[in-house]
C-alpha positions as CSV (number, residue, x, y, z in Angstrom):
1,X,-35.2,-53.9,8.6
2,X,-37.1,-50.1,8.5
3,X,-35.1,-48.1,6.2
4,X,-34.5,-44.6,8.3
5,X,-36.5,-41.8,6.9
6,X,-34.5,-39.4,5.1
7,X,-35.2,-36.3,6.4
8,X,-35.2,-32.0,4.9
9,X,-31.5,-31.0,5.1
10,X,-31.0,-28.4,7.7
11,X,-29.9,-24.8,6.4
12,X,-26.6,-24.8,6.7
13,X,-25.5,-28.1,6.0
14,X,-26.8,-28.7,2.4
15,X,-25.0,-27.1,-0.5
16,X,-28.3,-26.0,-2.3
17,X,-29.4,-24.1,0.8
18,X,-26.1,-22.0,1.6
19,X,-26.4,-18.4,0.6
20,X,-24.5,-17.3,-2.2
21,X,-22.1,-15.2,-1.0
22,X,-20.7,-12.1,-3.3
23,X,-17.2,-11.4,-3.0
24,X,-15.9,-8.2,-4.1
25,X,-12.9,-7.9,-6.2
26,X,-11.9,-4.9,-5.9
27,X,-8.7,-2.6,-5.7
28,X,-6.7,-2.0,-2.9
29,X,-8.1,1.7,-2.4
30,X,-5.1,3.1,-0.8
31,X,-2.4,1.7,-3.4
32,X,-4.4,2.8,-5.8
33,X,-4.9,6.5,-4.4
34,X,-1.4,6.4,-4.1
35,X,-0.8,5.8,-7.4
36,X,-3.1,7.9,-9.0
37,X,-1.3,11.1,-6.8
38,X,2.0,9.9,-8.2
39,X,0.6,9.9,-11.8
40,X,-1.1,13.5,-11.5
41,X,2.8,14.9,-9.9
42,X,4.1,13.5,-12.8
43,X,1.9,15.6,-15.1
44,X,2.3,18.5,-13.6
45,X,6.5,18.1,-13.1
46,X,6.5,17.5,-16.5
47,X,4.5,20.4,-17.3
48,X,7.0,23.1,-16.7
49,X,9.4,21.1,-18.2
50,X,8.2,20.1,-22.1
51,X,4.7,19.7,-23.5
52,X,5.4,17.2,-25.5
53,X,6.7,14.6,-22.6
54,X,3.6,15.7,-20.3
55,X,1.3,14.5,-23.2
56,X,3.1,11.6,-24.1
57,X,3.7,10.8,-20.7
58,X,0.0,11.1,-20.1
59,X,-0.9,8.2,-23.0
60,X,2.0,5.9,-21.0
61,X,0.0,6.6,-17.7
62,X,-3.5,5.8,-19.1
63,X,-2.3,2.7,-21.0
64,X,-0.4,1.8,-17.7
65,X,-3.9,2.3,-15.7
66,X,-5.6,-0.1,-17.9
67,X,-3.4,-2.4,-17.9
68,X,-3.1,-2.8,-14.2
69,X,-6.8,-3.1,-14.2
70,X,-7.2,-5.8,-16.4
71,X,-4.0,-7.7,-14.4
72,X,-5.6,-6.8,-11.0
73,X,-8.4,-9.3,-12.7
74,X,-6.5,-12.2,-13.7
75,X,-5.2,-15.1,-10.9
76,X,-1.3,-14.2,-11.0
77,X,-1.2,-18.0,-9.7
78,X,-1.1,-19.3,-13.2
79,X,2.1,-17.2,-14.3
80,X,3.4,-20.1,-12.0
81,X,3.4,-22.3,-14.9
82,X,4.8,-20.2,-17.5
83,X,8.3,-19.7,-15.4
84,X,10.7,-20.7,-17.5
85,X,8.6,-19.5,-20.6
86,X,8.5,-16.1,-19.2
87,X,12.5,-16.5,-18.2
88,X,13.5,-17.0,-22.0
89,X,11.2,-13.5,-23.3
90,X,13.3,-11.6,-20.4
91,X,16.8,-12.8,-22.0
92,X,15.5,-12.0,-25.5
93,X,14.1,-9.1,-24.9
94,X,17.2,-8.3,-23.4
95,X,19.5,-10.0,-26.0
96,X,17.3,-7.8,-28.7
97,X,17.6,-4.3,-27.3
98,X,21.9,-5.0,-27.3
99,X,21.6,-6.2,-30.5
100,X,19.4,-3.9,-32.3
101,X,19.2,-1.0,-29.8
102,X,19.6,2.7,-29.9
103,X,22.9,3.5,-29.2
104,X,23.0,6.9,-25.9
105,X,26.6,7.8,-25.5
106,X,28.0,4.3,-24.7
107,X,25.0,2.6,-23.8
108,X,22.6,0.9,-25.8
109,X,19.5,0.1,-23.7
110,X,16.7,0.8,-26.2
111,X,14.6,0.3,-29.0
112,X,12.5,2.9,-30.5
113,X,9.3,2.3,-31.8
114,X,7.8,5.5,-33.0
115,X,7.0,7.9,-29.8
116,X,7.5,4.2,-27.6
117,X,11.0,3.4,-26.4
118,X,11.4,-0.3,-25.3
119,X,13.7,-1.2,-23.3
120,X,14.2,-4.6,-22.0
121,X,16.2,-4.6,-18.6
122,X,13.1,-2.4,-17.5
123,X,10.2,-4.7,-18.6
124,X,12.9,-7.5,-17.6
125,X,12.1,-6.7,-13.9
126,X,9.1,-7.9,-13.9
127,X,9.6,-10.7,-15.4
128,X,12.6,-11.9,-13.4
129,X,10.5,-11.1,-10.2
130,X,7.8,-13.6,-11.4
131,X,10.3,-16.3,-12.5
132,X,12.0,-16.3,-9.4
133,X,8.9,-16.3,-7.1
134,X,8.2,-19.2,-9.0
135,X,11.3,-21.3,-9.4
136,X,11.5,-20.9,-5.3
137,X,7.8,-22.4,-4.7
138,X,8.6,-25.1,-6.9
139,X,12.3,-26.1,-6.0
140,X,11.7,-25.3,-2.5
141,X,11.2,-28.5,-1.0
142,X,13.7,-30.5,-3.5
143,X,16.8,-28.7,-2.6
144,X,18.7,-27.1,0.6
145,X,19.1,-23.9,1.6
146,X,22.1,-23.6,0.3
147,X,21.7,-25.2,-2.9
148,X,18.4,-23.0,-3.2
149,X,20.3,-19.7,-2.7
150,X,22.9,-20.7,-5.2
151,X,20.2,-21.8,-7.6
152,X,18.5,-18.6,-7.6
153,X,21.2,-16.1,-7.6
154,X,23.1,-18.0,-10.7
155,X,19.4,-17.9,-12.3
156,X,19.9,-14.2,-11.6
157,X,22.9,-13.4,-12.7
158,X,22.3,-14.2,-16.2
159,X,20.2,-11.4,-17.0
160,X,22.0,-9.0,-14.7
161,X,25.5,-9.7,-16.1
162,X,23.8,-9.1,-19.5
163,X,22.2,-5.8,-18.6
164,X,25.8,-4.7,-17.2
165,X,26.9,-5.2,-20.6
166,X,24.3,-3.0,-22.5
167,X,25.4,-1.2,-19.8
168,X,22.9,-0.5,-17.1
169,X,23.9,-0.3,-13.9
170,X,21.1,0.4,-12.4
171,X,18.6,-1.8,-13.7
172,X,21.0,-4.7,-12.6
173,X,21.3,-3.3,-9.1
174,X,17.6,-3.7,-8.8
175,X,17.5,-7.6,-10.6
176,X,20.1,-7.9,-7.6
177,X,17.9,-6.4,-4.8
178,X,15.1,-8.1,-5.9
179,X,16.1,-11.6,-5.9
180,X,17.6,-11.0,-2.5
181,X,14.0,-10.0,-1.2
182,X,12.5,-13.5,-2.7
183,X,14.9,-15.5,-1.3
184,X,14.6,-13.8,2.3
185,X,10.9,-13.8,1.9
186,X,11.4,-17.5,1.1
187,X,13.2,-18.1,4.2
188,X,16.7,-18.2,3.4
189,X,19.0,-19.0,6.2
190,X,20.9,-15.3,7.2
191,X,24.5,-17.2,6.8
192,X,23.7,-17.7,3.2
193,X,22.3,-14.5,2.4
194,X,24.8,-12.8,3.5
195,X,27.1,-14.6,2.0
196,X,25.3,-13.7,-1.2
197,X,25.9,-10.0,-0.6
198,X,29.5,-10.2,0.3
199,X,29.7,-11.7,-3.1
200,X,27.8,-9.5,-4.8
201,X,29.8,-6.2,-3.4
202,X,33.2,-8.3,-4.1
203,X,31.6,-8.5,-8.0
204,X,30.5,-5.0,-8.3
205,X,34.1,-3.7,-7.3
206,X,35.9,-6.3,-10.1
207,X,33.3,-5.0,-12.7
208,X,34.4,-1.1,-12.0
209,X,37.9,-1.6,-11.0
210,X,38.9,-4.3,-13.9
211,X,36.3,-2.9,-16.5
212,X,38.1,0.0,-17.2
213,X,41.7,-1.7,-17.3
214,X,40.5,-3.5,-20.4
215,X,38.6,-0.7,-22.0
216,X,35.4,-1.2,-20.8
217,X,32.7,2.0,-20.2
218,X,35.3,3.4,-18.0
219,X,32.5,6.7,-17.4
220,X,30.6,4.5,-14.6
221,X,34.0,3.8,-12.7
222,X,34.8,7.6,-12.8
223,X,31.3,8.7,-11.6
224,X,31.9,6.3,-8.4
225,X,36.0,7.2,-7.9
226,X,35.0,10.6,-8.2
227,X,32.0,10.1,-5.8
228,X,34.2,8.5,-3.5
229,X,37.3,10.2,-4.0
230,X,37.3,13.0,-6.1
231,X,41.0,14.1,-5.7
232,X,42.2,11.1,-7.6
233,X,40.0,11.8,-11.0
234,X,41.7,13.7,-12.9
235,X,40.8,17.3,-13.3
236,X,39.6,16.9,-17.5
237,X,36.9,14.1,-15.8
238,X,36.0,15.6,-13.0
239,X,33.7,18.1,-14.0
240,X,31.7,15.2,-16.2
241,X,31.6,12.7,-13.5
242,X,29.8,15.5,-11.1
243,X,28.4,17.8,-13.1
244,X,24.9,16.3,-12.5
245,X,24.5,15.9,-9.2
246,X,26.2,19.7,-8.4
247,X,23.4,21.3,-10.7
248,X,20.3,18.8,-9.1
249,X,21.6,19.9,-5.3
250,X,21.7,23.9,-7.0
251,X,18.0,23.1,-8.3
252,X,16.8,21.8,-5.0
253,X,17.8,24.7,-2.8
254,X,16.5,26.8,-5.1
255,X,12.8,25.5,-4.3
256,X,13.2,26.1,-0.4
257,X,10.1,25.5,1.7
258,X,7.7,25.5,-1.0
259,X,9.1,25.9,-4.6
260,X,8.9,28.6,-7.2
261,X,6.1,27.2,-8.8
262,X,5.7,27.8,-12.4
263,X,8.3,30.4,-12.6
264,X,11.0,29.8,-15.1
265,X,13.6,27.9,-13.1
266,X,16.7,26.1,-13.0
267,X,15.5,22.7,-14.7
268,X,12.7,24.1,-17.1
269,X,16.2,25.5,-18.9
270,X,17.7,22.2,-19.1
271,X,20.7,23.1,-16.3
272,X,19.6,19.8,-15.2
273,X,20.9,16.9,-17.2
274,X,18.0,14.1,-17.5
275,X,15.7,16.5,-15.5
276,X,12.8,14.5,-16.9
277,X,13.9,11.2,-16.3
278,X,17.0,10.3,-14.1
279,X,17.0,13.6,-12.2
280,X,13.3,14.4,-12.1
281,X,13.3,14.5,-8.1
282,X,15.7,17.6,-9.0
283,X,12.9,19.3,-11.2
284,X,10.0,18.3,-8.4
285,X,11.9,19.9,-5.1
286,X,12.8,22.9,-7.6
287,X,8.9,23.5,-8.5
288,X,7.1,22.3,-5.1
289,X,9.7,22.5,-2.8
290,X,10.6,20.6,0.3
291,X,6.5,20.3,0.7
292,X,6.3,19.2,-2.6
293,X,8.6,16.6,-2.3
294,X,7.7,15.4,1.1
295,X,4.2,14.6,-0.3
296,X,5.8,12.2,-2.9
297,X,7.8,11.0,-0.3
298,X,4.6,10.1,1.5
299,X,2.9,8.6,-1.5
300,X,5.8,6.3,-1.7
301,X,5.6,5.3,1.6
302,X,1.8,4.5,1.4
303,X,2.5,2.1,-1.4
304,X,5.5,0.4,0.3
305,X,3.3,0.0,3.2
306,X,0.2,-1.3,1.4
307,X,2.5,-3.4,-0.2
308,X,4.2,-5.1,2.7
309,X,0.0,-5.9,3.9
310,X,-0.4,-7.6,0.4
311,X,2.6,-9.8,1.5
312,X,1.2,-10.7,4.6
313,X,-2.1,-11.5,3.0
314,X,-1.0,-13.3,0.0
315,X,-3.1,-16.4,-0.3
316,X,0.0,-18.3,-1.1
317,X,3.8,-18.5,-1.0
318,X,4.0,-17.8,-5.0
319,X,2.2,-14.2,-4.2
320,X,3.7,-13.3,-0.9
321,X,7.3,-13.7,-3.1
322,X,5.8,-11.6,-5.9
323,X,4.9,-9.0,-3.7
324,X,8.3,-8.9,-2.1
325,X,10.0,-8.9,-5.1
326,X,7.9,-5.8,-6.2
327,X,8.4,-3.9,-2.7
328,X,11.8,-4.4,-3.2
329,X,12.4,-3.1,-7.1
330,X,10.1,0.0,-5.8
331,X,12.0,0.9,-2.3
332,X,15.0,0.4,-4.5
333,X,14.5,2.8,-7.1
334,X,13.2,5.6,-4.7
335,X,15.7,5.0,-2.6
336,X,18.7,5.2,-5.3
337,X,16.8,7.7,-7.6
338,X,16.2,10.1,-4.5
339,X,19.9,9.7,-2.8
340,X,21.4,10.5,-6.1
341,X,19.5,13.7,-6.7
342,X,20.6,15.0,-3.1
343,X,24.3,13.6,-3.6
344,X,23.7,10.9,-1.2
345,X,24.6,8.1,-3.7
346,X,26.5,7.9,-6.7
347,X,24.9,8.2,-10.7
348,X,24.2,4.8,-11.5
349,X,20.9,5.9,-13.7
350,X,17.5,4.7,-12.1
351,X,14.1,6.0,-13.1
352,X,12.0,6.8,-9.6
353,X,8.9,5.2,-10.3
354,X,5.7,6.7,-12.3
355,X,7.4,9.8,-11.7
356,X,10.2,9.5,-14.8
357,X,9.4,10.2,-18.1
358,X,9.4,7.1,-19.7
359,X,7.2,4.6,-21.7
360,X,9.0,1.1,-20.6
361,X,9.3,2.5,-17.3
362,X,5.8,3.7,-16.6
363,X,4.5,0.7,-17.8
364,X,6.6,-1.9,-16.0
365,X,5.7,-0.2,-12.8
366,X,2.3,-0.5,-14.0
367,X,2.6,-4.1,-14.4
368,X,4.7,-4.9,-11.0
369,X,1.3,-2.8,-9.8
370,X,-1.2,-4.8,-11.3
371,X,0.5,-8.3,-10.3
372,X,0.0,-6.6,-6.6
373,X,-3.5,-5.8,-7.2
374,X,-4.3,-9.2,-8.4
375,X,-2.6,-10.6,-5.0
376,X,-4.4,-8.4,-3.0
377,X,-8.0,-9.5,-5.1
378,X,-7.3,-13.0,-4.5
379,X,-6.1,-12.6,-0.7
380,X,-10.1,-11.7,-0.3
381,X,-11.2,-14.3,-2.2
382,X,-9.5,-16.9,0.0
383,X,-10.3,-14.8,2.9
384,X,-13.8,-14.5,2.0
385,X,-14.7,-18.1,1.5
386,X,-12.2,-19.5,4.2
387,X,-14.3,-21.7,6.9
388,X,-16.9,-23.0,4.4
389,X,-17.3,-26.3,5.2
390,X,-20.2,-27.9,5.1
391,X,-20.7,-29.0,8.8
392,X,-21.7,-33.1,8.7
């Protein structure tokens, strides 16, 4: 028998003769201009406001930038295995900051840590995206529907019920909005969802309606009666529960079509409570205007929009379910932050994103940024060398 002669390999089909092909990992250039316009508004909002918080706030944005950068680098896939790991620092970071945190009025959300302030229902979010995104891609074919949506939202809850207690209403609203998104990225039948919300607005009215019967941080149920209906708060509470929102609607008009630029205004003497943080749209449309704030407007749309591609484009489930629960704790905040500062929505206390002074802040978005980044890097990857089979 005549052995066949074994013959050169043809270019294409032998491993040692493909090209190497370089794949760039690189970030999302829009997003990131985005970003970097949001960071530079910040600055200069903060400017006319107090030197010291556009410095400091400065050292949070650079130390943010970084770290999204070295994220954007790193596979999110493997956070996959460190779920429940990464569930447990979220309650104790949470559990810590009640427990040894700086008391504000009635709340006690933070920790200080010379010119740092942590706060744990803010990093929390991140963490809580992750964990879900990955409890879903790993119990999704185990359990039904049902069961799955019940799972998740109990998983939830925890933390959120906890961060009530501190009491922060607004970071739970976004723990809330954000495991909706996973679970409707995820597929969750409509019936179930919606069931979920029905729930969850049945809960919220209990927390503010029997909270206060028993003594408990009755100021969020009068910011929301008087909201609602301010003829039933009585007149001694009524100033306090709207106070805020009357002086950020007087500080907006004030800025008209373009602002006052750096002439001493409304905010920069403090008639604006939390005009750095909570009410820093207020300061923004005072200074720039409607222009002003219709550019920031825009910027936040880019990035939801960029964001909703890195969904589509995620090379798995476990990053499409990130991204969404990132889209979600950004449209969120803007949304809330925004429709209280034009007395659209009641005060529930939400930071708008890279915007707000704020170290835990800044740097969570930061974070949520950088896990997006990393999703969009390794969307090219799998992109790039999809098809490369060698032909037989």
């Amino acid at each position: 028998m005549v052995a066949d002669v074994i013959q050169t390999p043809k270019q294409g089909r032998d491993p040692a003769t493909l090209e190497r092909r370089t794949i760039a990992i690189g970030l999302d250039p829009l997003l990131t201009l985005a970003v970097l316009g949001l960071c530079v508004v910040s600055l200069v909002t903060l400017g006319g406001i107090s030197h010291t918080q556009m410095v400091r706030q400065g050292l949070y944005l650079g130390a943010g930038m970084v770290a999204m950068l070295v994220l954007s680098r790193f596979d999110y896939s493997r956070l996959r295995e460190l779920k429940w790991g990464l569930y447990l620092i979220l309650l104790l970071a949470i559990l810590v900051v009640i427990a040894a945190g700086h008391s504000l009025g009635a709340s006690t959300r933070s920790i200080n840590v010379s010119v740092f302030s942590f706060e744990g229902s803010e990093i929390g979010k991140v963490l809580l995206i992750v964990f879900l995104a990955a409890f879903v891609v790993d119990s999704s074919r185990k359990t039904s529907s049902r069961q799955m949506v019940a799972r998740v939202m109990l998983l939830a809850l925890l933390p959120t019920a906890m961060v009530i207690y501190e009491p922060d209403l607004g970071s739970a609203l976004v723990y809330v909005a954000a495991a909706f998104a996973v679970l409707y990225i995820a597929g969750a039948a409509w019936q179930h969802l919606t069931a979920v919300l029905l729930l969850g607005i049945v809960a919220l009215v209990l927390v503010l309606v029997v909270g206060p019967l028993v003594g408990f941080h009755t100021y969020q149920a009068d910011r929301l009666t008087a909201f609602f209906d301010p003829g039933s708060v009585p007149a001694s509470k009524i100033g306090a529960a709207l106070y805020q929102q009357k002086q950020s609607l007087i500080a907006i008009g004030a800025g008209q079509k373009f602002g006052l630029g750096a002439v001493p205004n409304h905010t920069a003497a403090n008639f604006v409570p939390l005009n750095s943080t909570d009410f820093i749209f207020a300061a923004l449309a005072e200074r720039f205007g409607f222009a002003g704030a219709a550019v920031v407007l825009s910027l936040y749309a880019l990035i939801i929009w960029r964001t909703l591609r890195i969904i589509a484009a995620a090379k798995n489930l476990f990053g499409a379910l990130v991204a969404a629960g990132v889209v979600a704790m950004l449209l969120f905040q803007v949304f809330v932050n925004v429709g209280v500062a034009v007395d659209i929505l009641p005060v529930t206390g939400v930071t708008l994103p890279l915007m707000s002074y704020g170290g835990s802040s800044v740097l969570t978005t930061f974070l949520a940024l950088g896990l997006l980044q990393s999703i969009h890097a390794q969307a090219r990857i799998a992109a790039g060398t999809k098809g490369r089979v060698l032909s037989i």
